[in-house]
Each structure stands twice: as structure tokens, then as C-alpha cells.
PyMOL CGO cylinders between C-alpha atoms (Angstrom):
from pymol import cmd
from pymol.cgo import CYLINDER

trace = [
    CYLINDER, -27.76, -15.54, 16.54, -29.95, -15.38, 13.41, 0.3, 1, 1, 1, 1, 1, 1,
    CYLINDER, -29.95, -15.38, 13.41, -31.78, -19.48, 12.11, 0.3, 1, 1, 1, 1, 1, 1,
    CYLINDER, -31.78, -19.48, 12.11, -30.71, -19.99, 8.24, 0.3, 1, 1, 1, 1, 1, 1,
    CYLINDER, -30.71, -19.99, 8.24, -32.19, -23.83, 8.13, 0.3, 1, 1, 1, 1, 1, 1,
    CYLINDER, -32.19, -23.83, 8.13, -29.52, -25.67, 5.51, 0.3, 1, 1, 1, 1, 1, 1,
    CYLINDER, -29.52, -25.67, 5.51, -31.55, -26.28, 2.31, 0.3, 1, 1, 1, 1, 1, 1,
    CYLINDER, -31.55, -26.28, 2.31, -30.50, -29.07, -0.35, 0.3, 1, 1, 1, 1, 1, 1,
    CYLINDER, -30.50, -29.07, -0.35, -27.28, -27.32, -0.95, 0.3, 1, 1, 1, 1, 1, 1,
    CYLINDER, -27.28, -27.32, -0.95, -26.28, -30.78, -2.45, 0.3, 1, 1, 1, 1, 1, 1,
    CYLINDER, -26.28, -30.78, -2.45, -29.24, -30.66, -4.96, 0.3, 1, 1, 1, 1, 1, 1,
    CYLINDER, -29.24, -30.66, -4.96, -29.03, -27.71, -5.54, 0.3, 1, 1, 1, 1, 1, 1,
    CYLINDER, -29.03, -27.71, -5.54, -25.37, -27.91, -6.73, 0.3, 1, 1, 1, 1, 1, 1,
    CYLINDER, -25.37, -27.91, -6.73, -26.97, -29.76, -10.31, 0.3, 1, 1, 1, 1, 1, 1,
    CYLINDER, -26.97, -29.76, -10.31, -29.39, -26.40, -11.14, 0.3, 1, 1, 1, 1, 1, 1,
    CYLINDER, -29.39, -26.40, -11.14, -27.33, -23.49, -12.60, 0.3, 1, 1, 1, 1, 1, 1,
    CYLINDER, -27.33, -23.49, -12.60, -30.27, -21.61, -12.27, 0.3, 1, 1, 1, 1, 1, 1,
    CYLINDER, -30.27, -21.61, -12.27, -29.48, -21.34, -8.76, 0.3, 1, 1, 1, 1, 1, 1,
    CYLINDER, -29.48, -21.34, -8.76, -26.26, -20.41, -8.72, 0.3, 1, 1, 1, 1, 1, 1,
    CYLINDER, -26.26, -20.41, -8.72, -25.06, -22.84, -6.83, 0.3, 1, 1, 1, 1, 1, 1,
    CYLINDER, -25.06, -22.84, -6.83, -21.57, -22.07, -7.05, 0.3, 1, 1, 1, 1, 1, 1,
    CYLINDER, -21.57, -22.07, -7.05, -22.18, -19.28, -5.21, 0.3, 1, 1, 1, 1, 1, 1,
    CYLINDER, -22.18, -19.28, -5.21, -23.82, -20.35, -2.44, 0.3, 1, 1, 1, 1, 1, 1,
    CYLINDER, -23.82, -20.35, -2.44, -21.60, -23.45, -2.24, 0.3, 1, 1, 1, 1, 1, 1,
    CYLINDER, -21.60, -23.45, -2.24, -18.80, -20.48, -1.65, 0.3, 1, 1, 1, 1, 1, 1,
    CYLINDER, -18.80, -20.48, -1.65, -21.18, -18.90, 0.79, 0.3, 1, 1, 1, 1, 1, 1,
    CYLINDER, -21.18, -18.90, 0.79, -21.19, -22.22, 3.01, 0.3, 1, 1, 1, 1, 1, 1,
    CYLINDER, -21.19, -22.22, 3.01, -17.80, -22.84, 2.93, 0.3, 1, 1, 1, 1, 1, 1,
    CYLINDER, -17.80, -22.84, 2.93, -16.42, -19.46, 4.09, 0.3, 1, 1, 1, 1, 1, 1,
    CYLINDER, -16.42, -19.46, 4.09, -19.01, -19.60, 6.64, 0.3, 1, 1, 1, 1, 1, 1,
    CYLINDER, -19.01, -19.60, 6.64, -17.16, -22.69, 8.13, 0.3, 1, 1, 1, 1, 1, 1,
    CYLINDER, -17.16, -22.69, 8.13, -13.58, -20.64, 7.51, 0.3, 1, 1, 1, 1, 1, 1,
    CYLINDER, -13.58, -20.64, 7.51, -15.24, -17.66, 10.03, 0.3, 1, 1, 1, 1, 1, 1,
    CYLINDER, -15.24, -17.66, 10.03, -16.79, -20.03, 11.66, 0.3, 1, 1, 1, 1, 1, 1,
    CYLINDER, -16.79, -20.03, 11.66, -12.65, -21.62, 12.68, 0.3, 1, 1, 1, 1, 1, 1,
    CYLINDER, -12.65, -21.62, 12.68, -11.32, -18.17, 12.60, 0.3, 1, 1, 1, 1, 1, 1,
    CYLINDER, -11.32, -18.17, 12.60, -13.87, -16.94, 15.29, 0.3, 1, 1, 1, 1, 1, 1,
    CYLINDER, -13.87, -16.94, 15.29, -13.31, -19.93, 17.51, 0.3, 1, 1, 1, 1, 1, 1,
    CYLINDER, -13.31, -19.93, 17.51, -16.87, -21.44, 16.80, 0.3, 1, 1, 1, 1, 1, 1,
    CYLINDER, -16.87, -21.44, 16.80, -17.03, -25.10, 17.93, 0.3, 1, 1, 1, 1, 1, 1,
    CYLINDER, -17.03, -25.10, 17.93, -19.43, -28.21, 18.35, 0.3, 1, 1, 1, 1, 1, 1,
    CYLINDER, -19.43, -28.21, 18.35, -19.41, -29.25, 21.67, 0.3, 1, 1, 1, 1, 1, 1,
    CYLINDER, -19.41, -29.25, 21.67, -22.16, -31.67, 19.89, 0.3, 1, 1, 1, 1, 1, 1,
    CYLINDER, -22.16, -31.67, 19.89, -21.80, -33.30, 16.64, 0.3, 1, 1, 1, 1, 1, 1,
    CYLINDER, -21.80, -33.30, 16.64, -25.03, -35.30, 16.48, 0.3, 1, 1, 1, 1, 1, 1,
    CYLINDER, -25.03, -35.30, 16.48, -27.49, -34.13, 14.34, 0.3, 1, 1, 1, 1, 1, 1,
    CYLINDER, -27.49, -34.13, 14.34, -30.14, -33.27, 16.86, 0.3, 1, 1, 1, 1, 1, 1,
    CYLINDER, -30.14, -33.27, 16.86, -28.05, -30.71, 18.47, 0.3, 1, 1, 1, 1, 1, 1,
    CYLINDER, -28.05, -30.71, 18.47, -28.90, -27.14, 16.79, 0.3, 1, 1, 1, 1, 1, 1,
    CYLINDER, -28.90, -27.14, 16.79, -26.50, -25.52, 18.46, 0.3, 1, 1, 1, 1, 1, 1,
    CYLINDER, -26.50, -25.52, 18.46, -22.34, -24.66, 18.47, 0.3, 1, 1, 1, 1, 1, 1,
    CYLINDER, -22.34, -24.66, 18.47, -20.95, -22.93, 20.94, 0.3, 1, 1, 1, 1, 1, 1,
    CYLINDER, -20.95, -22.93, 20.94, -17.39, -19.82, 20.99, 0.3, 1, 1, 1, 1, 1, 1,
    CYLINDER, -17.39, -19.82, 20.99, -15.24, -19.65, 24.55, 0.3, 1, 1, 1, 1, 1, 1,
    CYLINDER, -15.24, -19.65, 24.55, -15.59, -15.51, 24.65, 0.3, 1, 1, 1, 1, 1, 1,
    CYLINDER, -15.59, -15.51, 24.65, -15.22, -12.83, 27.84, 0.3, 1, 1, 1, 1, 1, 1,
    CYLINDER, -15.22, -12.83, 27.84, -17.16, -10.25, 29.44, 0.3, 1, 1, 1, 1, 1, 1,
    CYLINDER, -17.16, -10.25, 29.44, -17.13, -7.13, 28.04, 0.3, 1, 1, 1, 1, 1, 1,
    CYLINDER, -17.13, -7.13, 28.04, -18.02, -6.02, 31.21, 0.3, 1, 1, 1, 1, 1, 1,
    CYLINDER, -18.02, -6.02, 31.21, -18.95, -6.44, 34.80, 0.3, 1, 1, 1, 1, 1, 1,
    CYLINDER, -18.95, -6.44, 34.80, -22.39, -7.69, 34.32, 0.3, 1, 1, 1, 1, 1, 1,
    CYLINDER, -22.39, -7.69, 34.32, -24.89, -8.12, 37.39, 0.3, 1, 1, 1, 1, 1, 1,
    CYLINDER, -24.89, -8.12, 37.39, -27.52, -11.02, 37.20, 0.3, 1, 1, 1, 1, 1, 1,
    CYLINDER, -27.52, -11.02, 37.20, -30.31, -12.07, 39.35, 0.3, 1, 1, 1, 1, 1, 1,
    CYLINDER, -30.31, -12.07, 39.35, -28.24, -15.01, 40.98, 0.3, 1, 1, 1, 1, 1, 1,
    CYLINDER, -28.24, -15.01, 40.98, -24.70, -13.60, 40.46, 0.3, 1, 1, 1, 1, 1, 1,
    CYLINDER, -24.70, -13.60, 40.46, -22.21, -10.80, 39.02, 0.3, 1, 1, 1, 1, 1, 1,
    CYLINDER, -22.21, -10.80, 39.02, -20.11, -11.95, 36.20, 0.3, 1, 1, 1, 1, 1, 1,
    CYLINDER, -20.11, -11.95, 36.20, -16.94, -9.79, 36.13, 0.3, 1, 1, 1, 1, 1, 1,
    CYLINDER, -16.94, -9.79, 36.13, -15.04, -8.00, 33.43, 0.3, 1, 1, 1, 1, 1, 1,
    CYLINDER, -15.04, -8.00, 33.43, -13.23, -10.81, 31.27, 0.3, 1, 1, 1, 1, 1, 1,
    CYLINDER, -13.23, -10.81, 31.27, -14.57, -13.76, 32.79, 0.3, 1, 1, 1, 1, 1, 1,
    CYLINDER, -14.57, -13.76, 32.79, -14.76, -16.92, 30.77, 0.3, 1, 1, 1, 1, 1, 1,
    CYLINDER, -14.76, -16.92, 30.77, -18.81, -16.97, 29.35, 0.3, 1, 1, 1, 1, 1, 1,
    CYLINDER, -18.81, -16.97, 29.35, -19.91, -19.37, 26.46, 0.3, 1, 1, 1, 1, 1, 1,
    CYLINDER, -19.91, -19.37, 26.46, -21.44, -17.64, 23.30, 0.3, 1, 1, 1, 1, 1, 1,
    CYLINDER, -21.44, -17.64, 23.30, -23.94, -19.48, 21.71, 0.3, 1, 1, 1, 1, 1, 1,
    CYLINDER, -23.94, -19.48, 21.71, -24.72, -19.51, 17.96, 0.3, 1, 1, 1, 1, 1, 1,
    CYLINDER, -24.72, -19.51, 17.96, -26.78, -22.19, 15.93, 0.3, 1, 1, 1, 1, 1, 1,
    CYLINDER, -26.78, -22.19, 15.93, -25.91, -25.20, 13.64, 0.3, 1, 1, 1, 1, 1, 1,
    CYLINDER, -25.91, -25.20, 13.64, -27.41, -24.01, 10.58, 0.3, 1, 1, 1, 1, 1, 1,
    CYLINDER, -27.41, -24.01, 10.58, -26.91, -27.45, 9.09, 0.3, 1, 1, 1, 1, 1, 1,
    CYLINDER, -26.91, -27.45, 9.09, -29.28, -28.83, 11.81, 0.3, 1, 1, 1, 1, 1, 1,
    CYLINDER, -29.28, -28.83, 11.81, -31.56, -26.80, 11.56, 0.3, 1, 1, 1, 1, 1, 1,
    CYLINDER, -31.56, -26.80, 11.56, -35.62, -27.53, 10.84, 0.3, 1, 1, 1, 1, 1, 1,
    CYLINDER, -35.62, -27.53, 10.84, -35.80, -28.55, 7.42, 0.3, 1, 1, 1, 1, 1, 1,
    CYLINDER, -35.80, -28.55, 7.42, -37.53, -24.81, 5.08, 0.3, 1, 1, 1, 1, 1, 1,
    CYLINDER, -37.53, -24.81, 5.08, -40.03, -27.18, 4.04, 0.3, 1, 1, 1, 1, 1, 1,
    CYLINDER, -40.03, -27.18, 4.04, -41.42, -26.99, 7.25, 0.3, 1, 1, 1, 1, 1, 1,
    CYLINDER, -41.42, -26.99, 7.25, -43.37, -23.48, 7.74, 0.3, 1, 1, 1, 1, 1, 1,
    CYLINDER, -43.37, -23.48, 7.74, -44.81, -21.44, 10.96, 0.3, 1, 1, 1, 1, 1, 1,
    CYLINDER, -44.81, -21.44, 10.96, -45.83, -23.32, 14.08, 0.3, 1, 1, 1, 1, 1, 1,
    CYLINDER, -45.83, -23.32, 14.08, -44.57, -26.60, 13.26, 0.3, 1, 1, 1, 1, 1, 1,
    CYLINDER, -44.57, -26.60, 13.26, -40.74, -25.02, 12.02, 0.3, 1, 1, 1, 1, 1, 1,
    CYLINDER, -40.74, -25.02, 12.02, -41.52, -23.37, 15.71, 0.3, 1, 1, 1, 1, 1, 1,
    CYLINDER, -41.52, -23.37, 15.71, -42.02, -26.47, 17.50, 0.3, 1, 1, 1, 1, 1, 1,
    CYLINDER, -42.02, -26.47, 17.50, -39.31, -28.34, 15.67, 0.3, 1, 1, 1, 1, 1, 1,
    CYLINDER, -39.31, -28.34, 15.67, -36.78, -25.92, 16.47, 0.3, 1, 1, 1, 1, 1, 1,
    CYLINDER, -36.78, -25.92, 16.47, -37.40, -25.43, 20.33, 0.3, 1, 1, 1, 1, 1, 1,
    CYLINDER, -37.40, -25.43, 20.33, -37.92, -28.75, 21.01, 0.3, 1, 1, 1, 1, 1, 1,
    CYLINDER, -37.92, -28.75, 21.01, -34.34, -28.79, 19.07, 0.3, 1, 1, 1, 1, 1, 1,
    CYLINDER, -34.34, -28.79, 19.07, -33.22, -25.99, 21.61, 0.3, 1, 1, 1, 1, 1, 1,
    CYLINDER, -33.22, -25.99, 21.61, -33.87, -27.85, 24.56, 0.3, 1, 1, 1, 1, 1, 1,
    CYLINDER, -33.87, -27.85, 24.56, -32.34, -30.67, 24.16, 0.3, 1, 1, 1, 1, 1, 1,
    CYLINDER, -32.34, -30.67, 24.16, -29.10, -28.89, 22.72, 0.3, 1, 1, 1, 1, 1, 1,
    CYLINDER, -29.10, -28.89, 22.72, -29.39, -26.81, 26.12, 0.3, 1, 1, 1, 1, 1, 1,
    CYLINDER, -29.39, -26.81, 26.12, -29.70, -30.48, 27.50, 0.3, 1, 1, 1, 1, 1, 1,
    CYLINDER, -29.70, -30.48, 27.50, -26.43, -31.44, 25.54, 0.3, 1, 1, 1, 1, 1, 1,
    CYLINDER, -26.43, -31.44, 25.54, -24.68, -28.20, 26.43, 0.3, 1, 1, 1, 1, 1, 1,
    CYLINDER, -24.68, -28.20, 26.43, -25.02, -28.55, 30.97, 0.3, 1, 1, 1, 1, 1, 1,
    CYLINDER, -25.02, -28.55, 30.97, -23.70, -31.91, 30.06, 0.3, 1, 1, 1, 1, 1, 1,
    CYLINDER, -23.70, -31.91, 30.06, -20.71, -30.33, 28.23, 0.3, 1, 1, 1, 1, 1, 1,
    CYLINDER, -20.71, -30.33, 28.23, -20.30, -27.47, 30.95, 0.3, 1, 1, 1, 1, 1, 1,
    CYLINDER, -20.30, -27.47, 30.95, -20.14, -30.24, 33.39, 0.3, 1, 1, 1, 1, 1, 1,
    CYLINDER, -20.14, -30.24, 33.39, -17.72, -32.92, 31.73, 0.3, 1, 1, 1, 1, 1, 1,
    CYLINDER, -17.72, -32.92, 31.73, -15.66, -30.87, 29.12, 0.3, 1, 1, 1, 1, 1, 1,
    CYLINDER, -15.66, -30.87, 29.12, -12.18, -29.36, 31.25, 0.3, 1, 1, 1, 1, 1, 1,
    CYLINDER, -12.18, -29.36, 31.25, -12.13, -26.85, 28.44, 0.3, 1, 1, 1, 1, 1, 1,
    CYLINDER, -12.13, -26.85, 28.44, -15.32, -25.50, 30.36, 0.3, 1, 1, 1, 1, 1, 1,
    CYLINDER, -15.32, -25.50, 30.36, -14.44, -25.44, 33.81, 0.3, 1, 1, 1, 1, 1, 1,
    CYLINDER, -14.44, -25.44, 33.81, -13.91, -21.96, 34.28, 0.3, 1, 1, 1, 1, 1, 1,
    CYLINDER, -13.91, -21.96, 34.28, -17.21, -20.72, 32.29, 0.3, 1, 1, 1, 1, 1, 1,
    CYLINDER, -17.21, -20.72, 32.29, -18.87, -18.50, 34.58, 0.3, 1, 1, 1, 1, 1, 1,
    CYLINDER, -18.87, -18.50, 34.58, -22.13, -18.14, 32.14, 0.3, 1, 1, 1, 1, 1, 1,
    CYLINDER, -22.13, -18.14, 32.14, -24.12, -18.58, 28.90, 0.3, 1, 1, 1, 1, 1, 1,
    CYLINDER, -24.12, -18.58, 28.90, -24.82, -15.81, 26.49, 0.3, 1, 1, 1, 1, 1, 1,
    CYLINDER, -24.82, -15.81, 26.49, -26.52, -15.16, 23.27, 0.3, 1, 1, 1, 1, 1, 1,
    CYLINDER, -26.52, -15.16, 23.27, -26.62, -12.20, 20.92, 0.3, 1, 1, 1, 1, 1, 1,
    CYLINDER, -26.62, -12.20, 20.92, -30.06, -12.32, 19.40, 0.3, 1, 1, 1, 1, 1, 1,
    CYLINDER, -30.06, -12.32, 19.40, -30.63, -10.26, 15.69, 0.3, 1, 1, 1, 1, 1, 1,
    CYLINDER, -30.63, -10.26, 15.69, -34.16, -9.65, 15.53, 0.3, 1, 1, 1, 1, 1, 1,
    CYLINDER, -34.16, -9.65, 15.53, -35.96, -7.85, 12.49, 0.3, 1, 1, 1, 1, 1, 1,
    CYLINDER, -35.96, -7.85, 12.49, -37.23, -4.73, 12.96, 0.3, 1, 1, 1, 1, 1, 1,
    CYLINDER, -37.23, -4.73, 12.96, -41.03, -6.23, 12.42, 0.3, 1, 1, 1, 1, 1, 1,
    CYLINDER, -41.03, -6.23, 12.42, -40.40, -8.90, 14.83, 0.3, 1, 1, 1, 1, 1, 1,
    CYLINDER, -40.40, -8.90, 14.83, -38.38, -6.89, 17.37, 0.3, 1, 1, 1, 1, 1, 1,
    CYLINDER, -38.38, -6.89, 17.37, -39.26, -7.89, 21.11, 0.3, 1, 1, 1, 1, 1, 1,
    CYLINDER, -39.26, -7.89, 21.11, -41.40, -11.01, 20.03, 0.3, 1, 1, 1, 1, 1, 1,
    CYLINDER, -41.40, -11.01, 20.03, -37.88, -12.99, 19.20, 0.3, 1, 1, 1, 1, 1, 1,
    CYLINDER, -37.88, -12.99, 19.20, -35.40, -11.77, 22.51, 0.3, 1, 1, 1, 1, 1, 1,
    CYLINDER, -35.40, -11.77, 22.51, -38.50, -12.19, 24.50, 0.3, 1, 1, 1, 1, 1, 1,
    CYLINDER, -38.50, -12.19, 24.50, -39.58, -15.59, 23.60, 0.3, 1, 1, 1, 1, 1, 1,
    CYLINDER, -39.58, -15.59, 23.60, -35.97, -16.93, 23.71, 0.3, 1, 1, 1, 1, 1, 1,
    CYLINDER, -35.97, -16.93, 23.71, -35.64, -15.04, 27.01, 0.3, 1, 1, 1, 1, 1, 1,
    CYLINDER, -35.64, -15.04, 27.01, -38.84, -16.69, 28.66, 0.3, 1, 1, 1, 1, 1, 1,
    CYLINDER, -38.84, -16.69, 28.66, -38.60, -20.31, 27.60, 0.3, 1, 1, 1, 1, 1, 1,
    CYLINDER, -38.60, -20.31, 27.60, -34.57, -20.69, 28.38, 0.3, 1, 1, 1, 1, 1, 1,
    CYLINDER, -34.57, -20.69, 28.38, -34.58, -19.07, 31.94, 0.3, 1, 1, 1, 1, 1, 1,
    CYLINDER, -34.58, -19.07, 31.94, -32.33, -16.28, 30.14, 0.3, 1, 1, 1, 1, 1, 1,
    CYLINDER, -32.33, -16.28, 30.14, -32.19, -12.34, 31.21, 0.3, 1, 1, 1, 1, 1, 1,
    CYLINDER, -32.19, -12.34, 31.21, -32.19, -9.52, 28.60, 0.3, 1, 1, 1, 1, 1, 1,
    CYLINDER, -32.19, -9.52, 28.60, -29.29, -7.42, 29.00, 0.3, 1, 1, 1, 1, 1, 1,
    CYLINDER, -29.29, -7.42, 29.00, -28.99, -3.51, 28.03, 0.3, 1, 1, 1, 1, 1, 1,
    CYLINDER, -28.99, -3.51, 28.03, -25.71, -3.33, 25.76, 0.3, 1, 1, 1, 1, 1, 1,
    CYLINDER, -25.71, -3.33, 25.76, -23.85, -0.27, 24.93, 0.3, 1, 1, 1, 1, 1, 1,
    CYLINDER, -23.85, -0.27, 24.93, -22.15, -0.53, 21.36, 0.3, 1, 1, 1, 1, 1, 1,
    CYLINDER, -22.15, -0.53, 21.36, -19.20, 1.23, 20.45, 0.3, 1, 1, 1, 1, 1, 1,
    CYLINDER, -19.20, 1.23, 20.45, -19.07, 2.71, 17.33, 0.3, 1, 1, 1, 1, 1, 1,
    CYLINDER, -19.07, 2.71, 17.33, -16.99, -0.22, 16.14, 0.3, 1, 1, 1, 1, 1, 1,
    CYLINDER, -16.99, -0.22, 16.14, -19.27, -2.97, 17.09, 0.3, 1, 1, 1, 1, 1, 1,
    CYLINDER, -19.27, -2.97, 17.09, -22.23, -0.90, 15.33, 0.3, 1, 1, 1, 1, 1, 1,
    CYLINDER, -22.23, -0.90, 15.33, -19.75, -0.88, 12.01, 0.3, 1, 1, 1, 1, 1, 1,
    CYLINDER, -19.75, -0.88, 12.01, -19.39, -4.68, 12.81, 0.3, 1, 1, 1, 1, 1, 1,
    CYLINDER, -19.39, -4.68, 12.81, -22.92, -4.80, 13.27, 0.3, 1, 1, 1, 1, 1, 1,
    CYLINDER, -22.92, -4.80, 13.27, -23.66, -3.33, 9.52, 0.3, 1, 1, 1, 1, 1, 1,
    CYLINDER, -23.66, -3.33, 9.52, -21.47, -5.43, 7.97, 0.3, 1, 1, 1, 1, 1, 1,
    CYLINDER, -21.47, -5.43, 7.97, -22.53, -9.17, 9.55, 0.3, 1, 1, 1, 1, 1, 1,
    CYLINDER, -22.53, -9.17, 9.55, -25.82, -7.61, 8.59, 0.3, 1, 1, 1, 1, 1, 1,
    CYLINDER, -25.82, -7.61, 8.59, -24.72, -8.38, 5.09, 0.3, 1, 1, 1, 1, 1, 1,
    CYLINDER, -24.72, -8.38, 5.09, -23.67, -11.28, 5.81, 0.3, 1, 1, 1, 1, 1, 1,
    CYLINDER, -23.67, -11.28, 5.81, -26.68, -12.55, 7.70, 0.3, 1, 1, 1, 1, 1, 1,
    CYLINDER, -26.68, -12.55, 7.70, -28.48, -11.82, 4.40, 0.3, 1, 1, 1, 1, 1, 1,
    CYLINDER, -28.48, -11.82, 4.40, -25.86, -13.55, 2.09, 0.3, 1, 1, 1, 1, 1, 1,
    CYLINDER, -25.86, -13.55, 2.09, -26.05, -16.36, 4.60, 0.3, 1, 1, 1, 1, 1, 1,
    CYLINDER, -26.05, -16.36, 4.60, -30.00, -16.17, 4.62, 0.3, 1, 1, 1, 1, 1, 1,
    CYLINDER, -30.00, -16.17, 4.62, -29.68, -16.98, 0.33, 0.3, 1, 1, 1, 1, 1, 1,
    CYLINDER, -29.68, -16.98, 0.33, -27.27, -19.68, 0.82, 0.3, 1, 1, 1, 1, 1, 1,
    CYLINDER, -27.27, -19.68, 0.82, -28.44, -22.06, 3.47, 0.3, 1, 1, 1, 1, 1, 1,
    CYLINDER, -28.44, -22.06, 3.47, -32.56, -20.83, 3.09, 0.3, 1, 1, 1, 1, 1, 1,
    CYLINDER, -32.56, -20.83, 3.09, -33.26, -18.71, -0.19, 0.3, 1, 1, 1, 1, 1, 1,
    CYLINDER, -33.26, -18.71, -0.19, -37.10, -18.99, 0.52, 0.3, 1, 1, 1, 1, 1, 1,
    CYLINDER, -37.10, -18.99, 0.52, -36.92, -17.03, 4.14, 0.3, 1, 1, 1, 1, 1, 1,
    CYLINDER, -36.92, -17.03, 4.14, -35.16, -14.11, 2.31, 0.3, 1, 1, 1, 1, 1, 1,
    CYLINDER, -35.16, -14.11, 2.31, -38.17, -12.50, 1.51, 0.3, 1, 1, 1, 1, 1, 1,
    CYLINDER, -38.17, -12.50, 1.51, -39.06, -12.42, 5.66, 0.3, 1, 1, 1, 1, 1, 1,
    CYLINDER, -39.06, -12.42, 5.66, -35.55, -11.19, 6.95, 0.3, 1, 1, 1, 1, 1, 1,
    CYLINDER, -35.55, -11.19, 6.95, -35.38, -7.18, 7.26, 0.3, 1, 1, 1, 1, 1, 1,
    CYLINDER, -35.38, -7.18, 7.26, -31.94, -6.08, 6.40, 0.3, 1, 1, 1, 1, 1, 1,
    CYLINDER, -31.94, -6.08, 6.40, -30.67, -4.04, 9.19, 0.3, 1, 1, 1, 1, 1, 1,
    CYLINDER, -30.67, -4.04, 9.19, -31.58, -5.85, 12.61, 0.3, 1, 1, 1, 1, 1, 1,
    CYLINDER, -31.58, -5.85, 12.61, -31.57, -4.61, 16.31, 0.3, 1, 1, 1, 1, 1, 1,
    CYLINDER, -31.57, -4.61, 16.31, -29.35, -6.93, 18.79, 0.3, 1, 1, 1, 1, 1, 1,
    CYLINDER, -29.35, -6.93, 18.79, -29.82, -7.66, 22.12, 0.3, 1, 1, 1, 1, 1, 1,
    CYLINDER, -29.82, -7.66, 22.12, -27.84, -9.99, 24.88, 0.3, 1, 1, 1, 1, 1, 1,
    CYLINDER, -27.84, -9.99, 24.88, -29.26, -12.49, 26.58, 0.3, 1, 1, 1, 1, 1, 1,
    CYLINDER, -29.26, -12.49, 26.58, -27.20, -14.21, 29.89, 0.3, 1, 1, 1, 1, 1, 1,
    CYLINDER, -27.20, -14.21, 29.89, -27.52, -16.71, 32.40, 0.3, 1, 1, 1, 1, 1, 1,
    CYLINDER, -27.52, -16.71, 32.40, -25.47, -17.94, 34.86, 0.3, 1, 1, 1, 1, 1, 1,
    CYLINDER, -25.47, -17.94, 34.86, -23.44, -21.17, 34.80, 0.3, 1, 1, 1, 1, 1, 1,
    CYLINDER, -23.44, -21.17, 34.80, -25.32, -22.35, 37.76, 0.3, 1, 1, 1, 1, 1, 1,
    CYLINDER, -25.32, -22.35, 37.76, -28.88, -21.30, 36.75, 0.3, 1, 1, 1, 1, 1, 1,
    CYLINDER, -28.88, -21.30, 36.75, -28.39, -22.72, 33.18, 0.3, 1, 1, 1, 1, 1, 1,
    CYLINDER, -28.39, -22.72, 33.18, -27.06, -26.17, 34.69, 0.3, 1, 1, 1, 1, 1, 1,
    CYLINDER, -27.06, -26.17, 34.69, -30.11, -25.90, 37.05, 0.3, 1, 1, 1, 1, 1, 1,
    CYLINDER, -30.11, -25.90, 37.05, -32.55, -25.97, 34.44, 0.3, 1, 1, 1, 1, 1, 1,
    CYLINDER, -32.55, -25.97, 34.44, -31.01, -28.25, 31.74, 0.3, 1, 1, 1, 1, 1, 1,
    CYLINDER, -31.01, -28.25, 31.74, -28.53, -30.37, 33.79, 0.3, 1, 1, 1, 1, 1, 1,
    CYLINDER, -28.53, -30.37, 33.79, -28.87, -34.04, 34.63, 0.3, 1, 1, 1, 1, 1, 1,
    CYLINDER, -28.87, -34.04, 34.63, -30.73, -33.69, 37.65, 0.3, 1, 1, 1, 1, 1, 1,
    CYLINDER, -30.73, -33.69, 37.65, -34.06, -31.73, 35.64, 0.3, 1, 1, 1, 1, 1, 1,
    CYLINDER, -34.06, -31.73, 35.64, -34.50, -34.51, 33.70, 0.3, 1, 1, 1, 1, 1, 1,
]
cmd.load_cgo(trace, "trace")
């Protein structure tokens, strides 16, 4: 769960000297992975910054308010790079933008949990984060803190870590499509780290009744 805000890919289709073919090709077979992986919008306005995959537990994880059991249904979440802040916007004010974007996506997403039958049986929210090496611990922590969210200790088989190297790539080919100008910011190999939290702790905090 790595930001790439969309630039003008639109604009930027009528300069060759940014190859916008490419990155044109870039988007759109992000949006094929994107179907192929199950990714959805639970949210199509443009205010949400946030799409959402059906997934299972890997395993049976403990939490502070309940245990989630080996292949129970769990929400993934992974962001709407196309809603994203705009790049033009820099440092504490792309901050600000983009959590006060999170929160009412979270907002958006209790209100799915609690309406959408496709969600009934979700037993609780989770998030891989990819952090840089330089900004390890700042990133999982933050997201951790403001969301009500518990890092989670994950053990990786060597599959996942060959995964791991190769959406690394594509997190950087992703990175020069959507926001060319963060490139030079993104490390390429990144640690991950799970965050969860329960169904009933997550509808808690962002459901109808906290507002």
C-alpha cells in the first residue's frame, strides 16, 4: 500500500518527451491487475482515496479485541491512485490532504461494511504498508496511530519475498507513471509490514454513530 498521486496523464499524453505512451501502458495494466487481483471501489466518488480486495487470513491472528482465524473473510485495503493529492502539492499540506482523504474513505468504508451483503462476513480490515528503508517505522507507525490499527509481525515465505522483489519493480514503474517527480524519494527495495483491525473496532471508530 504504496501513494503514486495520478499526475496529468492526459497532458501529458501531447509531450513525447515524456513518453507518454509508456506510462499510458503503465496505467492501464495497472487497472488489468488491478481486475485480475479482485481490487474494487466500494466508493467511486472522487473524495474516496481508497479501493478495497475481499482476501483471507493467512493465519490465526490474535488482536486486542478479538482472534481472527485462519481463512476468515478480512478486507485488504489499497489506495485510489487516481484520487490521490494532486504532486503539485508538497510536504505537510500533501500530508494533510491525504489523511483528511483517509478518514473520510475509512468513513465511506464502515458504511460499506455495514450496508454492502458482499461484506457481511468480513471479520477485519488489513493493510500491507511498503515503507522505504529511510522512512521505515515513521510510515507503519503513523498509519498505525491515527487509524486505531495494530502492527502485526509477518513471516514471509520465500515466495512472498520473490513476490515482494518483483511488485517492488512495479511500485517503481508505477511511481514514473502516475507521479514521475516522487521517483527521486522512493527507495527501491522496501520493508512491509501488516496492519489489522477488527470489524468491530474499525466500525467503532469510523461508523455512523462517531460522527
Amino acid at each position: 500500500m504504496t501513494p503514486f498521486p495520478l499526475g496529468d496523464v492526459a497532458g501529458r499524453r501531447r509531450s513525447p518527451r515524456h513518453w507518454p505512451n509508456l506510462r499510458l501502458a503503465i496505467v492501464e495494466l495497472d487497472a488489468r491487475l488491478r481486475r485480475a487481483e479482485g481490487i474494487i471501489e466500494f466508493d467511486s466518488s472522487a473524495e474516496c482515496v481508497l479501493r478495497i480486495a475481499r482476501g483471507r487470513a493467512d493465519a490465526r491472528t490474535r488482536l486486542v479485541d478479538a482472534v481472527i482465524e485462519r481463512g476468515a473473510a478480512v478486507v485488504d485495503l489499497h489506495y485510489f491512485n487516481e484520487h490521490l493529492p494532486s504532486p503539485s502539492k508538497t510536504g505537510l499540506r500533501w500530508g494533510a490532504d491525504l489523511r483528511r482523504g483517509l478518514v473520510g474513505s475509512m468513513r465511506r468504508l464502515a458504511v460499506a461494511l455495514e450496508a454492502d451483503p458482499r461484506l457481511a462476513d468480513v471479520e477485519a480490515v488489513r493493510a500491507t504498508i511498503a515503507s522505504s528503508s529511510r522512512r521505515h517505522g515513521d510510515g507503519v507507525g503513523d498509519f498505525a496511530g491515527l487509524f486505531g490499527f495494530e502492527v502485526l509481525p509477518a513471516q514471509r515465505t520465500f515466495a512472498q519475498r520473490a513476490h515482494h522483489l518483483a511488485e517492488d519493480v512495479w511500485l517503481m514503474a508505477l511511481a514514473w507513471a502516475y507521479s514521475p517527480t516522487s521517483l527521486p524519494r522512493h527507495d527501491f527495495r522496501r520493508r512491509r509490514d501488516d496492519v489489522w483491525i477488527s470489524r468491530a473496532r474499525f466500525l467503532a471508530r469510523f461508523g455512523a454513530r462517531r460522527r
